[in-house]
C-alpha positions in Angstrom: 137.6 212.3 127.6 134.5 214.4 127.6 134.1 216.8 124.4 131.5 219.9 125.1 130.6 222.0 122.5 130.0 226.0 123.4 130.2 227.3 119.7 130.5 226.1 116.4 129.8 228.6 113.9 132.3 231.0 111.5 132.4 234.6 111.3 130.7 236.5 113.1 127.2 235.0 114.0 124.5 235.7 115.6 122.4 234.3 117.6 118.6 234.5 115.9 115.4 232.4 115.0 117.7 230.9 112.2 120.6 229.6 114.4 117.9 228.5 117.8 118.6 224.6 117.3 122.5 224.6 116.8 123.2 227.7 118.0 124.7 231.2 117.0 128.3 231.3 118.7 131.7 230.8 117.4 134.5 228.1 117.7 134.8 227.5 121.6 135.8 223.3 122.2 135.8 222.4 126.2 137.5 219.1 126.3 137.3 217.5 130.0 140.5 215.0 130.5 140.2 211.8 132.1 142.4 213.3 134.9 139.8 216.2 135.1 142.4 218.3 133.3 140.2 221.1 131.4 141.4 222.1 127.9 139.9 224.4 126.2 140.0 224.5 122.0 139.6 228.6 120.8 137.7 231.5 122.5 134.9 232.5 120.3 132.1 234.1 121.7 130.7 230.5 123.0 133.6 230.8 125.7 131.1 233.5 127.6 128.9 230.8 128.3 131.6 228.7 129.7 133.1 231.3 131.4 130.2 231.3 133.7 130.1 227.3 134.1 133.5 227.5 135.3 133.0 230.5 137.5 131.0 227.9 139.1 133.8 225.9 140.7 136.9 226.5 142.7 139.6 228.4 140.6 142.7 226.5 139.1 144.9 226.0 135.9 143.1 226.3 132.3 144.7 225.3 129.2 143.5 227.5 126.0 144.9 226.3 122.6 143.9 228.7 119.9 143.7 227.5 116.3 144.7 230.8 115.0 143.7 234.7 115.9 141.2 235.6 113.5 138.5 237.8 115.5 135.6 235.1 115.7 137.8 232.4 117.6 139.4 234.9 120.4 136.3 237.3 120.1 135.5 235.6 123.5 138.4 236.8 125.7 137.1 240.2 126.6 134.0 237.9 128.5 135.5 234.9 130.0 135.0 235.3 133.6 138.2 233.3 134.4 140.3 236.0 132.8 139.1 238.4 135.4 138.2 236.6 138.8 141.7 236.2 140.4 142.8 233.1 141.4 142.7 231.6 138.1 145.3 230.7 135.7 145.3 230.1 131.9 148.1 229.3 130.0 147.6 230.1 126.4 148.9 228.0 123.3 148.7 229.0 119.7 150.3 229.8 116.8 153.8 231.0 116.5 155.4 234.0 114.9 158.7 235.5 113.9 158.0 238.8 114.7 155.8 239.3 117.6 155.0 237.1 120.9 151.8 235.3 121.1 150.6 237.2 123.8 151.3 241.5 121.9 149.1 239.3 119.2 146.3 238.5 121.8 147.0 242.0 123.1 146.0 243.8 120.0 142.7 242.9 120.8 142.6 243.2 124.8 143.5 246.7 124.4 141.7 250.1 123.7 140.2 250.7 121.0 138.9 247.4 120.6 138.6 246.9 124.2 138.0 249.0 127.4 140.6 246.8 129.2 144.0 246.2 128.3 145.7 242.2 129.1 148.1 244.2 131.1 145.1 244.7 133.9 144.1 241.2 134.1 143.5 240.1 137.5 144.5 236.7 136.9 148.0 234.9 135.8 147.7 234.5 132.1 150.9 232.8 130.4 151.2 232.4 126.3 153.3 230.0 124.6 154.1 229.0 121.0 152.9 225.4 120.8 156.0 223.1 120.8 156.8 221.4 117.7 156.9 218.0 119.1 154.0 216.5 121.0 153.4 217.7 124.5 151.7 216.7 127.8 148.7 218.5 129.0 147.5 216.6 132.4 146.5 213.0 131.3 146.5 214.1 127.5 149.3 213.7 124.6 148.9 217.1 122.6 150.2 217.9 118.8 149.7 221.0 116.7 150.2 221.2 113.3 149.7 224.2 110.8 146.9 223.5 108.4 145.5 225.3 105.2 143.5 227.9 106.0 144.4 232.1 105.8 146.9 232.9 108.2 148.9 231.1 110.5 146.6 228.0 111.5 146.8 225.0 113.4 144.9 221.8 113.7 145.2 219.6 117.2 145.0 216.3 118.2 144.5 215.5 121.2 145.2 211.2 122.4 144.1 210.6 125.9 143.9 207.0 127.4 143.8 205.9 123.8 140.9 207.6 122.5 141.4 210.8 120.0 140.0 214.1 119.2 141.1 216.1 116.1 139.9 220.1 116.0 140.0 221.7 112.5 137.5 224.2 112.1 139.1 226.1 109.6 140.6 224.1 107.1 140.7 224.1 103.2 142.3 220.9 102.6 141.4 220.7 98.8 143.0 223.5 97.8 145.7 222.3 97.2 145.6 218.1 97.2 142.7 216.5 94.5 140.3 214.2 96.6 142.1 211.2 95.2 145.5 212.1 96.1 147.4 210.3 98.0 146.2 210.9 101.8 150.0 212.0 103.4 149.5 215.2 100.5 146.4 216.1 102.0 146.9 219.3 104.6 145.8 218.2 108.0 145.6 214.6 107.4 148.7 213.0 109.6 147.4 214.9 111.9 143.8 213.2 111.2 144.7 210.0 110.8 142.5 207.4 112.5 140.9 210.0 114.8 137.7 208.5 117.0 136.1 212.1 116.6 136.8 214.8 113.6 135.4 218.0 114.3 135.7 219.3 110.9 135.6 222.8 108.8 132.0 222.2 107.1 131.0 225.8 105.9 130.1 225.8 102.5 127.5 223.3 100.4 128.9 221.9 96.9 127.3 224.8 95.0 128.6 227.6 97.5 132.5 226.4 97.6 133.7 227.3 93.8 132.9 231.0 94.4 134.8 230.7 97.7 137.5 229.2 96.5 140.7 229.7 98.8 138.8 231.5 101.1 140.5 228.5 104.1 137.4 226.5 104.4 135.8 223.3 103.3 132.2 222.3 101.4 130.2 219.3 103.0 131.5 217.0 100.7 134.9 217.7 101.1 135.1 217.2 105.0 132.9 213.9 104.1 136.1 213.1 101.7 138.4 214.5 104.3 137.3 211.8 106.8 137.4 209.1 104.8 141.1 209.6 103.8 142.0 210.0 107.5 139.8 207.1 108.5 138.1 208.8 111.3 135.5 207.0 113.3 133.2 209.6 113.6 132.7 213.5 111.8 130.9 215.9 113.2 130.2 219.0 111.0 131.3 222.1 112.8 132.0 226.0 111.6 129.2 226.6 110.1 127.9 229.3 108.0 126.4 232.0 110.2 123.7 232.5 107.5 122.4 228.6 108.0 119.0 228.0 108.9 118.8 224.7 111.0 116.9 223.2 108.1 119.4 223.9 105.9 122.1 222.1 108.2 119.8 218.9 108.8 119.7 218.9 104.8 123.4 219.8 104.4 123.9 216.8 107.2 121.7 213.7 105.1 124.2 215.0 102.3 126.9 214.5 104.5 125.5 211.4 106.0 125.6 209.6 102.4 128.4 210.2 101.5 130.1 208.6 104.8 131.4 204.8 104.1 129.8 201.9 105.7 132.4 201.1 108.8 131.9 204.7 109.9 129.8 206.0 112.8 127.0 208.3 111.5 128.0 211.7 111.3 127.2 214.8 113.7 126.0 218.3 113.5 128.1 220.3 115.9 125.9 222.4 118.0 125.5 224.1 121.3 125.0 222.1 124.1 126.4 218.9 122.3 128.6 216.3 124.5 130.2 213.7 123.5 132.0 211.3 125.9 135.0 209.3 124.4 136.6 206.1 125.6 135.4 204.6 129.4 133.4 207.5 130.2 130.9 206.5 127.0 
């Protein structure tokens, strides 16, 4: 399993002299399978870019879990070349609702006046699902989705192939409402955690930031530092970051972090454009 990050900051960022090292795009997650299955975790405006890597190759079947539908993780949609070069096909996963379909959610913003083009026009064969509520098969990947603290309907996903595992919370307030010394199975997001090789985790705020944020759906450094220690992850790598961070403040943000990890843990990451990380045999 090959992880590739495209974008890994919140809100609305942008791209500037403060953001040149790690980047100025939102969530977008390309995870290449050991089958050569491509997943693909929310479509923040990093999906643009990998839009046009795609482009690149022969057209097939992409897989597109969304995390939830605030604007800066399907901001992307409108630009992802796939969506509108026939031939292609995504299938779309997210959240599920009791009133509307997945796809007259997506809709609201694939449509005048948000956008020119409405997801009725799309060239390509686009097909939205709730995510099951029991684990389920993408190619050589075992896939579960569980809702997570954070405003709104959100979901956290683990994804297990050929033994290794990826977990993808980016927006996740797991404090709010568990102590950091509860016991872990109270802790929002943590079964679905649990022993994870790689944890890219909500890491927005700094210590002094989070108590005038408070419920906002999002984590300091310290507590996704505490947060992958209950779930005995391998490995953290900071992601969503604060749009507003210059890279100096991350690499300081990120010694923080790297104290506060314990001693059988691999050093911790800062998520950033560009990044790859290769999981399992392909390492």
């Amino acid at each position: 399993m090959i992880v590739r990050i495209w974008g890994a900051r919140g809100s609305l960022a942008t791209p500037g002299p403060a953001t040149v090292g790690y980047g100025g795009n939102t969530s977008c997650v390309e995870v290449e399978l050991s089958d050569g299955t491509t997943l693909i975790l929310d479509a923040g405006s990093g999906i643009r870019e990998l839009g046009e890597r795609l482009a690149e190759r022969e057209p097939g079947l992409l897989h597109l879990c969304l995390t939830h539908l605030h604007l800066d993780h399907v901001e992307g949609l409108g630009f992802f070349r796939p969506l509108w070069t026939s031939g292609w096909k995504v299938r779309f996963f997210g959240p599920p609702s009791a009133t509307t379909t997945l796809r007259e959610r997506v809709s609201r913003y694939l449509s005048p006046p948000l956008f020119p083009v409405g997801l009725s026009e799309l060239p390509t064969e686009a097909v939205f699902e709730d995510v099951p509520r029991e684990p389920w098969r993408i190619g050589s990947a075992l896939i579960e989705a569980q809702t997570v603290e954070h405003r709104g309907p959100t979901l956290g996903y683990r994804i297990e192939d050929e033994g290794q595992v990826l977990v993808y919370l980016p927006d996740h307030e797991p404090y709010l409402t568990a102590a950091l010394d509860d016991e872990p199975a109270w802790i929002s997001g943590w079964a679905l955690a649990a022993g994870a090789d790689l944890l890219l985790h909500d890491s927005q705020y700094s210590e002094d930031e989070y108590p005038n944020r408070l419920g906002w759906g999002h984590s300091s450094v310290v507590q996704a530092a505490a947060f992958a220690r209950a779930a005995d992850v391998q490995r953290l790598a900071m992601f969503h970051h604060d749009p507003m961070r210059s890279d100096r403040e991350l690499d300081e943000l990120h010694e923080r972090v790297a104290d506060l990890v314990r001693h059988d843990q691999e050093f911790p990451l800062i998520a950033r454009e560009g990044l790859e990380i290769a999981l399992g045999s392909a390492s």
